[in-house]
N, C-alpha and C positions, 0 to 999 in steps of 0.2 A: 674076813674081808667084809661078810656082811654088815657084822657090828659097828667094825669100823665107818662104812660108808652111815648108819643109821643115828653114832654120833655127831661126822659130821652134818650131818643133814640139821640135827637138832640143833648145831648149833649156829649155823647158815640163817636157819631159821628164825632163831633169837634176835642173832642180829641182825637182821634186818629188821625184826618187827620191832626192837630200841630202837634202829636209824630211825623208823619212819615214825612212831610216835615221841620222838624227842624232836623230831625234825617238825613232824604238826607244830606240836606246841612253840619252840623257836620263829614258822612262819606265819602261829596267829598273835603272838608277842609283838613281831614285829608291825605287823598292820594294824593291832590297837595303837602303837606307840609310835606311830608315822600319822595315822589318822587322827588320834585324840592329842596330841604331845606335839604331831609335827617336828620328831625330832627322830628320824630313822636312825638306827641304831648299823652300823658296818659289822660288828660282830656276827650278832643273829642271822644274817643276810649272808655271809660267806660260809658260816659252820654250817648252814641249812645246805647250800651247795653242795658245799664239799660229803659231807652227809648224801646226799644225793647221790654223787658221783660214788661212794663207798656200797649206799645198799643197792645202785643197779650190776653193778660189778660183782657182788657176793652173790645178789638172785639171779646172776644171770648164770655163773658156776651152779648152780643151785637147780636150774629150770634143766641144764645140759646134764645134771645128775639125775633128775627125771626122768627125761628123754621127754620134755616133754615143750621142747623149744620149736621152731617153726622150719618146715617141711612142706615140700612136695608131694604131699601125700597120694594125690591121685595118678601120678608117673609107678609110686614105688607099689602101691594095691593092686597093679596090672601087673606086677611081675610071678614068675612061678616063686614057689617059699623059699626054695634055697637061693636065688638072684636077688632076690628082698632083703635075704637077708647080707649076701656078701655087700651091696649095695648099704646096708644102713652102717656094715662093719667102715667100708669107706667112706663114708659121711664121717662118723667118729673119728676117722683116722686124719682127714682132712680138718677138723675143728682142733684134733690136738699138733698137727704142725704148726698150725697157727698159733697156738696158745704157748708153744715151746718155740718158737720161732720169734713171732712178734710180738706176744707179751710178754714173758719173761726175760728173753734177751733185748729187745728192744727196752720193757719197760724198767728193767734192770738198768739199762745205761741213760735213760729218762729219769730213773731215783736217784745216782749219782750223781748226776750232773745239775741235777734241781738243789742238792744240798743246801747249796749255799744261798739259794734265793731263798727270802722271806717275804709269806703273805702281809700284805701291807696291813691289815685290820687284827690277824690274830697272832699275828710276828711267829711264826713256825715255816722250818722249812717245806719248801715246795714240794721236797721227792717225798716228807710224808703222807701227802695227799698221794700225789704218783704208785705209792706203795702201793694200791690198791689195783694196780693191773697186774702185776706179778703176781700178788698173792693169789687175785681171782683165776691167774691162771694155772698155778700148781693146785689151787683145786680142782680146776677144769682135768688136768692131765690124772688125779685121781680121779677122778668120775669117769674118764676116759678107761684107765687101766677094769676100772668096775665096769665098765659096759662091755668093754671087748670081751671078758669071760664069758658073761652072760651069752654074749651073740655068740659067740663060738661053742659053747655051752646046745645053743639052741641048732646050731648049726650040725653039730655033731649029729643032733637026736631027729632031724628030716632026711 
């Protein structure tokens, strides 16, 4: 499991850091060539988006595979260590109903139904864009399955 999670991690990581510097370069193209050209470019300006929309979705799988997304920290540091930790176990448990609840089921019938619609500028269906809530959340639900060992792990051993 460890391996497992240490791959994806590396590759979470990749891609986003392609998103974000393929997406730089996409939105300093487009400002030279709206400014000097006067002639804004609809491509660059929607892929930069969409790109956008893809690497916060992957980092944000990414940061909950950390544990290292945002928190109440000073309710949960007042507690004794074993409440801390059933507490952080139900924090995770509550970020993954959601993630198998509303992204995936939700964003599953979001990708379907987008099929047919085409982006106006780069003529691709809609739900491949969409795609990117589901996927972000079957890796949330890994990261999930890898935290709760951990905390139960930890939980065992107080």
């Amino acid at each position: 499991m460890e391996s497992a999670k240490r791959i994806l991690d590396r590759i979470i990581e990749w891609v986003c850091v392609v998103l974000l510097a393929v997406m730089t370069i996409l939105v300093t193209f487009q400002v030279v060539v709206r400014y000097f050209f006067n002639s804004p470019n609809a491509y660059t300006e929607s892929l930069s988006k969409y790109m956008f929309v893809w690497m916060v979705m992957y980092g944000s799988a990414y940061v909950f595979g950390l544990r290292e997304h945002m928190n109440i920290g000073f309710v949960r540091d007042h507690m004794p260590p074993k409440t801390r930790v059933v507490v952080e176990m139900l924090g995770e448990l509550t970020v993954a109903l959601f993630a198998a609840g509303v992204m995936i089921f939700g964003g599953y019938k979001q990708v379907t139904s987008q099929m047919i619609q085409m982006d106006a500028a780069l003529q691709i269906p809609m739900g491949i864009i969409y795609s990117a809530v589901p996927v972000s959340a079957c890796f949330i639900l890994f990261y999930f399955v890898y935290n709760e060992m951990k905390l139960a792990k930890k939980l065992r051993e107080i």
